[in-house]
GUMILUM-267920 format. One record per atom (N, C-alpha, C, CB): x, y, z; residue in one letter; atom name. Coordinates in Angstrom, 1 decimal. Each point is the difference from the previous one (the first is absolute). Glycine has a CB too. Layout:
residues N
pt c1=X; c2=Y; c3=Z; r=A; a=CA
...
This chain:
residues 66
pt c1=62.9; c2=36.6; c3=92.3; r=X; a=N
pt c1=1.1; c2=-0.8; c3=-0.1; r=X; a=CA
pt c1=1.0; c2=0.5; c3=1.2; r=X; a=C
pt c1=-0.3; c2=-0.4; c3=-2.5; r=X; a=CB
pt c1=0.9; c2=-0.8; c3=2.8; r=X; a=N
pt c1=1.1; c2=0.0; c3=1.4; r=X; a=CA
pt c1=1.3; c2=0.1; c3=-0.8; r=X; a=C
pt c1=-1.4; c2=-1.7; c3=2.1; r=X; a=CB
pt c1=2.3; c2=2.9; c3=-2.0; r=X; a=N
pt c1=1.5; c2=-0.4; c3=-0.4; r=X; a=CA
pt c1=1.0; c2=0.1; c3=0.9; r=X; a=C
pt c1=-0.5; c2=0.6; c3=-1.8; r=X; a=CB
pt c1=0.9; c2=-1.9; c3=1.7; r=X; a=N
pt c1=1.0; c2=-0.2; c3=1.6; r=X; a=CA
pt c1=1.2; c2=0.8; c3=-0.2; r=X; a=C
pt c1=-0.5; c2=-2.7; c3=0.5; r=X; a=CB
pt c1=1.5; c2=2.3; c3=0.1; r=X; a=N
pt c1=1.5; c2=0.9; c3=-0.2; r=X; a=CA
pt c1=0.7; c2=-0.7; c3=-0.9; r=X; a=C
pt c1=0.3; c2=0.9; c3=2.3; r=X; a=CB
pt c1=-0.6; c2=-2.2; c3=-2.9; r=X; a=N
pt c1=0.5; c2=-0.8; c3=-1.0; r=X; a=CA
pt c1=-0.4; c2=0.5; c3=-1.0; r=X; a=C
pt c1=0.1; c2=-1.8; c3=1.0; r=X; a=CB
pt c1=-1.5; c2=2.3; c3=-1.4; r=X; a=N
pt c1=-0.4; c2=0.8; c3=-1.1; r=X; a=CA
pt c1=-1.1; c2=-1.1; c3=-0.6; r=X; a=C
pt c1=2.5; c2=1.5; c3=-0.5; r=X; a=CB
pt c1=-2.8; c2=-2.7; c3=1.4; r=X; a=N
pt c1=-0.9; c2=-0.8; c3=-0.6; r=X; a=CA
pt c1=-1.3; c2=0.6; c3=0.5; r=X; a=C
pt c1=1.4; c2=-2.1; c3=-0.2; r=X; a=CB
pt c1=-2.7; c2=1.3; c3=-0.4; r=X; a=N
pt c1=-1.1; c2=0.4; c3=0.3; r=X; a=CA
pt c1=-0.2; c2=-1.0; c3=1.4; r=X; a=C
pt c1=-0.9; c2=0.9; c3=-2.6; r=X; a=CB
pt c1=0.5; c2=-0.3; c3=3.4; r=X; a=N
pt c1=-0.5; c2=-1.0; c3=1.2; r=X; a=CA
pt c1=-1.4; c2=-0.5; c3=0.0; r=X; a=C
pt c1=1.7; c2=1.1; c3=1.4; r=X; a=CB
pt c1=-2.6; c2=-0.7; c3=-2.2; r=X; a=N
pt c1=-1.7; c2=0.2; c3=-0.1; r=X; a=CA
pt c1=-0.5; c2=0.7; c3=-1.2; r=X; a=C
pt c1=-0.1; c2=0.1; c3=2.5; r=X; a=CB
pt c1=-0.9; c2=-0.4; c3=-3.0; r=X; a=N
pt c1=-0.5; c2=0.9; c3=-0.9; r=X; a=CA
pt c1=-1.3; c2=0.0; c3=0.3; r=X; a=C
pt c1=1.6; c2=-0.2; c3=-1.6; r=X; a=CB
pt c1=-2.8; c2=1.1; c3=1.4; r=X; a=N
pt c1=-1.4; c2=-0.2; c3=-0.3; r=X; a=CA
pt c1=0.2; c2=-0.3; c3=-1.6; r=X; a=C
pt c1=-1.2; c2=1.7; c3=1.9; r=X; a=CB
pt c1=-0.4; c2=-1.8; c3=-2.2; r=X; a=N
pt c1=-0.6; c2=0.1; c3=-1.0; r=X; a=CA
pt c1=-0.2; c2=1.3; c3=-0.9; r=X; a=C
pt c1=-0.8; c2=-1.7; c3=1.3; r=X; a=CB
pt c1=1.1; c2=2.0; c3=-2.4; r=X; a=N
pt c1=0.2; c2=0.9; c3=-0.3; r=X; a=CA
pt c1=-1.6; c2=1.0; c3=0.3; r=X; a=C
pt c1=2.3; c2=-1.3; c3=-1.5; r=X; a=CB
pt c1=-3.4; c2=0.9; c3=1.5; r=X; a=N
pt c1=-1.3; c2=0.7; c3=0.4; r=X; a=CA
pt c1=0.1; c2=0.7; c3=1.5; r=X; a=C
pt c1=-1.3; c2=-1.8; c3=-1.5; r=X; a=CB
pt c1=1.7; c2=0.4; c3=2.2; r=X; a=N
pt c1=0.3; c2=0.7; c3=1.3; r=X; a=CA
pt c1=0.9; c2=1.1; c3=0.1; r=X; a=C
pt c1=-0.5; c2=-2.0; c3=0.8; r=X; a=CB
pt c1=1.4; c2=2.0; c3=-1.4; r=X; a=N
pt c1=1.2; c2=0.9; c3=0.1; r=X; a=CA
pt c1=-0.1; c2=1.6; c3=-0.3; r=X; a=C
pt c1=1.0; c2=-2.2; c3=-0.6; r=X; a=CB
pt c1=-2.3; c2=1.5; c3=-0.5; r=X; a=N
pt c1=-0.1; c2=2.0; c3=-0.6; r=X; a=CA
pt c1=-1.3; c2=0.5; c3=0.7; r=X; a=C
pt c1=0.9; c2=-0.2; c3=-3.0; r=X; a=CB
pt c1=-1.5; c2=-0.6; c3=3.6; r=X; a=N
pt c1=-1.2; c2=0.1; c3=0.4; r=X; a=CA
pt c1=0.4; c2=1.1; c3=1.5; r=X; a=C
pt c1=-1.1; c2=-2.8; c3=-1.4; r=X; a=CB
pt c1=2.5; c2=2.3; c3=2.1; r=X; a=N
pt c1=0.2; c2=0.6; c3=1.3; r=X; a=CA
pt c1=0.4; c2=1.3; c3=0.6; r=X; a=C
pt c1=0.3; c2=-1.8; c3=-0.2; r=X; a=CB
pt c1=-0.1; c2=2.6; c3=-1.1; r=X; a=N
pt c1=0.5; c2=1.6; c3=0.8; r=X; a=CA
pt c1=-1.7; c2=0.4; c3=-0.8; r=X; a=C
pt c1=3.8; c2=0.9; c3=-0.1; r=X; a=CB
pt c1=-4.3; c2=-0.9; c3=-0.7; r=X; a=N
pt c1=-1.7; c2=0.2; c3=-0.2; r=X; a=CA
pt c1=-0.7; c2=0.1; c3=1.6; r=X; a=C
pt c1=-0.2; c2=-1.6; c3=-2.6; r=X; a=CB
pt c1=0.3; c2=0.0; c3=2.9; r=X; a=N
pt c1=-0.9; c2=-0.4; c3=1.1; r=X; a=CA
pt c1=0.6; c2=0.9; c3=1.1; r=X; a=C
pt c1=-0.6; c2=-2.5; c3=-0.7; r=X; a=CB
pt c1=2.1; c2=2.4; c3=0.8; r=X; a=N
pt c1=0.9; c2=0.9; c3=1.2; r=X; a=CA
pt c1=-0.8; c2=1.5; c3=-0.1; r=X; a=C
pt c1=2.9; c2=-1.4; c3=-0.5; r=X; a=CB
pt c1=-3.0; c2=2.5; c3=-0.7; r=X; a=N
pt c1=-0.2; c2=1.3; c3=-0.2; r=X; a=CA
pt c1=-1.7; c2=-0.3; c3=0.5; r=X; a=C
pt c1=2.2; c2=1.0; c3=-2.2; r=X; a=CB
pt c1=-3.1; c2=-1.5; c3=2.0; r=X; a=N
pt c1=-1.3; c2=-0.4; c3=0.1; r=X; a=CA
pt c1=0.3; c2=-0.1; c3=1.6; r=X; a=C
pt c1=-0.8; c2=-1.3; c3=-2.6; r=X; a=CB
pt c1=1.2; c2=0.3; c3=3.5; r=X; a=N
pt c1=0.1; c2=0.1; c3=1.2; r=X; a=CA
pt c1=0.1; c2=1.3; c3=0.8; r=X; a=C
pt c1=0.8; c2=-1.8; c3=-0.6; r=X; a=CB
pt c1=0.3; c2=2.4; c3=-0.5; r=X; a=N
pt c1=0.9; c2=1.0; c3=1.0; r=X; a=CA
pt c1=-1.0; c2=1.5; c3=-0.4; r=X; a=C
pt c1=3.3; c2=-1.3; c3=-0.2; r=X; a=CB
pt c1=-3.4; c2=1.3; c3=-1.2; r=X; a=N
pt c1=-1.4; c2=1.7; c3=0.1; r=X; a=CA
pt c1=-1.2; c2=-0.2; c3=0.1; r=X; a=C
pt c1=1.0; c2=1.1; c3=-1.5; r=X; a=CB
pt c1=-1.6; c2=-1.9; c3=1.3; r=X; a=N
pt c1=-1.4; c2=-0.2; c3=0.5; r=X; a=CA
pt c1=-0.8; c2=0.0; c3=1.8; r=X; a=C
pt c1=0.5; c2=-1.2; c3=-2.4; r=X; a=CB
pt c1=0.4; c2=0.8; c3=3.3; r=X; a=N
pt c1=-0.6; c2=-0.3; c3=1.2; r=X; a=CA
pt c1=1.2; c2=2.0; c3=0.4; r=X; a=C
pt c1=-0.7; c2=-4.1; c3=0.5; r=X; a=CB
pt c1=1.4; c2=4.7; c3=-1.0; r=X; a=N
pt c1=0.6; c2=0.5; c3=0.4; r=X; a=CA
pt c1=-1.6; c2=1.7; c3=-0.5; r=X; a=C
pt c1=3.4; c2=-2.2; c3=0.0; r=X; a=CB
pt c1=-3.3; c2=1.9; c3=-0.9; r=X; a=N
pt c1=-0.9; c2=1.1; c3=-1.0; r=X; a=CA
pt c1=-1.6; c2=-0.5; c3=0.5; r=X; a=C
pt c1=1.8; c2=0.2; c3=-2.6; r=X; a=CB
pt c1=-2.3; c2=-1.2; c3=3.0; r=X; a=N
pt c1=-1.3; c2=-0.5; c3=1.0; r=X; a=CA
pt c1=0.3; c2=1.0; c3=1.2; r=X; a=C
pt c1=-0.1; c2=-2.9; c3=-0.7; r=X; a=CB
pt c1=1.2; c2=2.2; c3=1.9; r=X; a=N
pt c1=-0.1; c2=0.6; c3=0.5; r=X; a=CA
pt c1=0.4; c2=1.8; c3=0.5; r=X; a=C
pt c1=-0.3; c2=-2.7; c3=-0.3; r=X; a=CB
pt c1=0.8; c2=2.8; c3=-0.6; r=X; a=N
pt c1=0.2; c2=1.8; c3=-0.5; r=X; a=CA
pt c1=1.3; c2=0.3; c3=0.9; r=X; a=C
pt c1=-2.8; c2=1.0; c3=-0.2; r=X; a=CB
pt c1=3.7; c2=-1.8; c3=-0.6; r=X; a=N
pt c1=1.3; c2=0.2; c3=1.2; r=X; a=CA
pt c1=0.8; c2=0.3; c3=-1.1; r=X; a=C
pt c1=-0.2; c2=-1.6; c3=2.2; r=X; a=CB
pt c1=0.0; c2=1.6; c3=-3.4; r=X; a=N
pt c1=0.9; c2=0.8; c3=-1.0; r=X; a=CA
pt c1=-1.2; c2=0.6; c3=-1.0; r=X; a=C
pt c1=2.4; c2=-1.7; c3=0.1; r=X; a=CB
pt c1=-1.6; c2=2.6; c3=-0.3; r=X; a=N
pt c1=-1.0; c2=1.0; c3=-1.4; r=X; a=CA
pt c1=0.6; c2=-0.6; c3=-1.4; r=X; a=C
pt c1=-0.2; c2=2.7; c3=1.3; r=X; a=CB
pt c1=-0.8; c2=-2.2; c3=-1.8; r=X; a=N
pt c1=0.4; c2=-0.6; c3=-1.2; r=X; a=CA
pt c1=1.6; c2=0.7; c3=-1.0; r=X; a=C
pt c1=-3.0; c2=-0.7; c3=0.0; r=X; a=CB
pt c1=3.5; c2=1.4; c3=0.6; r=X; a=N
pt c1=1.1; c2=-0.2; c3=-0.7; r=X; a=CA
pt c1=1.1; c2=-1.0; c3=0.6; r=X; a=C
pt c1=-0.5; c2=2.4; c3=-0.8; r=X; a=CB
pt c1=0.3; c2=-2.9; c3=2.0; r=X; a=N
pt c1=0.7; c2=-0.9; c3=0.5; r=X; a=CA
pt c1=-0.1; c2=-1.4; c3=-0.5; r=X; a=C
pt c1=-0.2; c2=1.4; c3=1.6; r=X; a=CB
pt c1=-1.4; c2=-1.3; c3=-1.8; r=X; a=N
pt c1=0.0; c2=-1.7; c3=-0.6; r=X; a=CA
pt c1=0.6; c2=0.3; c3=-1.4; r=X; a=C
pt c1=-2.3; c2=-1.2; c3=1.4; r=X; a=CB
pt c1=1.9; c2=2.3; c3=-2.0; r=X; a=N
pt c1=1.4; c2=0.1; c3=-1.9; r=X; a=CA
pt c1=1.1; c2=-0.2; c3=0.5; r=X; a=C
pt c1=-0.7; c2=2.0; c3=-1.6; r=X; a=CB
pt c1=1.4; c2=-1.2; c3=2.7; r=X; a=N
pt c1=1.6; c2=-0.9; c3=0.2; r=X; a=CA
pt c1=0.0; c2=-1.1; c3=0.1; r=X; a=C
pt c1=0.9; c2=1.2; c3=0.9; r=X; a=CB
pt c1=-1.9; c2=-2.2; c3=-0.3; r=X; a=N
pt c1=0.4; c2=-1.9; c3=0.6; r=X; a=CA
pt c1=-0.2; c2=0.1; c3=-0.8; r=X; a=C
pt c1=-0.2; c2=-1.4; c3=1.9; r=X; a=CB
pt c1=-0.8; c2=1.5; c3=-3.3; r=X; a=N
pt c1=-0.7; c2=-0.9; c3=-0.7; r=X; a=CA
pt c1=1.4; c2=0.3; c3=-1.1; r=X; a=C
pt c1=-3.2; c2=0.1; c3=0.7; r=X; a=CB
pt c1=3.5; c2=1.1; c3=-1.3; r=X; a=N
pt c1=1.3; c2=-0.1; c3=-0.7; r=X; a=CA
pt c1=0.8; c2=-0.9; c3=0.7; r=X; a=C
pt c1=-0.1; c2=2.3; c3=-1.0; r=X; a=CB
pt c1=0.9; c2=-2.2; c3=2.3; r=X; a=N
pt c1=0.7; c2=-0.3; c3=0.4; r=X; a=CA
pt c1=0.0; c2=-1.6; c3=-0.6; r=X; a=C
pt c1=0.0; c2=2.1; c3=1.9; r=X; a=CB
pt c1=-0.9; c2=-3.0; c3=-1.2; r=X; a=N
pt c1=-0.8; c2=-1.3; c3=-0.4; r=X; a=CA
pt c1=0.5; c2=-0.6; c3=-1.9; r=X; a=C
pt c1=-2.4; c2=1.1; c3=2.1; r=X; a=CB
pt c1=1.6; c2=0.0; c3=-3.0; r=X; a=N
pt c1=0.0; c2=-0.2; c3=-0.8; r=X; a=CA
pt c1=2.0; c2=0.3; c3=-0.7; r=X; a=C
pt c1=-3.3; c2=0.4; c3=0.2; r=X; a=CB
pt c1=3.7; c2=0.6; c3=0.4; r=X; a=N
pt c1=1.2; c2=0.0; c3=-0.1; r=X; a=CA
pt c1=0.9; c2=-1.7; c3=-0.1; r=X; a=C
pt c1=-0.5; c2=2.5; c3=1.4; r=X; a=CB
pt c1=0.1; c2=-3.4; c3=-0.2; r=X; a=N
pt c1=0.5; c2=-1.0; c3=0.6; r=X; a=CA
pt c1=-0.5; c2=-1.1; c3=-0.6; r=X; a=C
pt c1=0.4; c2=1.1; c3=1.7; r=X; a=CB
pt c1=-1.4; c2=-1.1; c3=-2.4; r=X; a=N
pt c1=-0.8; c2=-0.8; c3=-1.1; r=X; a=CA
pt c1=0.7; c2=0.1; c3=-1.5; r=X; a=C
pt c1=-2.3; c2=0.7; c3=1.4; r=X; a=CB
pt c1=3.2; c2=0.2; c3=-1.9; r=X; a=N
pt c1=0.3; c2=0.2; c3=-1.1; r=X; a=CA
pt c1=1.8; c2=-0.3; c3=0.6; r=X; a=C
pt c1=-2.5; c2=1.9; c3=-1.3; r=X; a=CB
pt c1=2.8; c2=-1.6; c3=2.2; r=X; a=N
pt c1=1.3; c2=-0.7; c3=0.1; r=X; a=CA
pt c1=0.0; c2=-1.5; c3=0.0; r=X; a=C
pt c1=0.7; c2=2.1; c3=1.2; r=X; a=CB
pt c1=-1.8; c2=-2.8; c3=-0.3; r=X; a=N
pt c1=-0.3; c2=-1.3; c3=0.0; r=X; a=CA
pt c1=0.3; c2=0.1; c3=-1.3; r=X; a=C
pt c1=-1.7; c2=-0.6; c3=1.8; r=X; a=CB
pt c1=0.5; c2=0.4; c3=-2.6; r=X; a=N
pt c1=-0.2; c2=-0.5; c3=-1.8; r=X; a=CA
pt c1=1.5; c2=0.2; c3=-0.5; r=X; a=C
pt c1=-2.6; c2=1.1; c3=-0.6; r=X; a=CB
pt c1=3.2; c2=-0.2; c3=0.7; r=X; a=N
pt c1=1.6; c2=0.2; c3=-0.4; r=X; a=CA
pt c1=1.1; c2=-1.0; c3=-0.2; r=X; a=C
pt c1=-0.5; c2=1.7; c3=1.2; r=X; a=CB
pt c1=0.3; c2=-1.8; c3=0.4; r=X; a=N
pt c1=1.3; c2=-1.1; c3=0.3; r=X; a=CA
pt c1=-0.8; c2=-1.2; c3=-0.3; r=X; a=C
pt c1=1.6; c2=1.0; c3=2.1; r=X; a=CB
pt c1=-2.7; c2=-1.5; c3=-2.1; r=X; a=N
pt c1=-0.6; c2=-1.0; c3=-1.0; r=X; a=CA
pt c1=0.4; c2=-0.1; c3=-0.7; r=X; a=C
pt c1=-1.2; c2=0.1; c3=0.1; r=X; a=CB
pt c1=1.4; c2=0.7; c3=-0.9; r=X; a=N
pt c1=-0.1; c2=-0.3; c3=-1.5; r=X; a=CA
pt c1=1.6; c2=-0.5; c3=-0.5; r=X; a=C
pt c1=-2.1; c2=1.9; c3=-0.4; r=X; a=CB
pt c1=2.6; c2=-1.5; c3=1.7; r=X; a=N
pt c1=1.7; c2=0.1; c3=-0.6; r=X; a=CA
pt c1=0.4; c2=-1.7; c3=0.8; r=X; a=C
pt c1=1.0; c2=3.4; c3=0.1; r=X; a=CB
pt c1=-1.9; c2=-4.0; c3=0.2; r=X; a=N
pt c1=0.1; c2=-1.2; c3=0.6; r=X; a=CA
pt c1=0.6; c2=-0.9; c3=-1.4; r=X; a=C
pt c1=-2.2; c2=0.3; c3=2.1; r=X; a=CB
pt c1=2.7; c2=-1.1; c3=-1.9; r=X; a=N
pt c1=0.0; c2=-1.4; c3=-1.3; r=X; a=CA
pt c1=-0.7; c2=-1.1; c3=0.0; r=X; a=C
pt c1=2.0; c2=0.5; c3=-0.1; r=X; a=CB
């Protein structure tokens, strides 16, 4: 979702798409990074918390939607 400076929504997805995008985002970002051995694996536990961090704030302010 787009929130302008009016406070409206300017766009929304679908809600599948929506939860579906920091998954696919953390899947982008540790896998080609841990393939190619440019982080160890405690690096990909920080993005992947970090990710899942940003996944549970998503769901949050969801929920507080009307």
């Amino acid at each position: 979702m787009n929130i302008g400076m009016d406070g409206h929504a300017g766009w929304r997805a679908k809600r599948g798409v929506a939860l579906a995008f920091i998954p696919a985002l953390a899947a982008l970002i540790v896998l080609p990074t841990l393939i190619a051995g440019l982080a160890s694996g405690t690096a990909a536990l920080v993005i992947t918390l970090a990710c899942l961090g940003a996944q549970l704030l998503h769901l949050r302010l969801a929920a507080r939607l009307p």
